[in-house]
N, C-alpha and C positions, 0 to 999 in steps of 0.2 A: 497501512494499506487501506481500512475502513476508511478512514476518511477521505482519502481519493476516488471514491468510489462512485459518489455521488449519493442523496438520499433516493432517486429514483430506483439506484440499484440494492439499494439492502436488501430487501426482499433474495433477489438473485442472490447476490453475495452469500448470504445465511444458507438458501438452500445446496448453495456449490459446496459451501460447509459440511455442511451437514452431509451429502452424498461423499463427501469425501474422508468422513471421520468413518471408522470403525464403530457399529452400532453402542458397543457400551464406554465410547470414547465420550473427554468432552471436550471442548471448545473453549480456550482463556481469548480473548477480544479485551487486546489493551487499545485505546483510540485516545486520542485529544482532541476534545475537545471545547464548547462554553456554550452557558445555557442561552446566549443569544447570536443571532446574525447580523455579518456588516458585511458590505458588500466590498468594503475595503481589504486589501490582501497587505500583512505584514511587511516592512523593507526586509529584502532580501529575499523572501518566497518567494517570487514569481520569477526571480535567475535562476539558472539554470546554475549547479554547481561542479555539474559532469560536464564538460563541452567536451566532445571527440570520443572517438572510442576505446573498450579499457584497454588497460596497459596488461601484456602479457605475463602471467608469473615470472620468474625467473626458471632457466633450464625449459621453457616450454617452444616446442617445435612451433606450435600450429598446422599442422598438416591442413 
């Protein structure tokens, strides 16, 4: 999820954290990612892997 975020929003992100944790809580922040930038996006990240909406459990009405 951190990494979707954007670097504009860490900041945000960490304090939504943080209001969100129980004060003697902590925070694990697993992310991927490399100590450089390309502008270039990996094959296959930039499809979409979900196309439609999800599939219903089984037994589930949807009311």
């Amino acid at each position: 999820m951190f990494e979707h975020v954007g670097q504009k929003n860490y900041r945000t992100f960490m304090e939504t954290m943080t209001r969100c944790l129980k004060s003697d809580s902590l925070l694990l922040l697993h992310t991927i990612g490399s100590n450089t930038t390309s502008p270039e996006i990996a094959p296959g990240i930039s499809k979409s892997k979900f196309v439609g909406p999800p599939a219903k459990p089984d037994g589930f009405s949807g009311a």
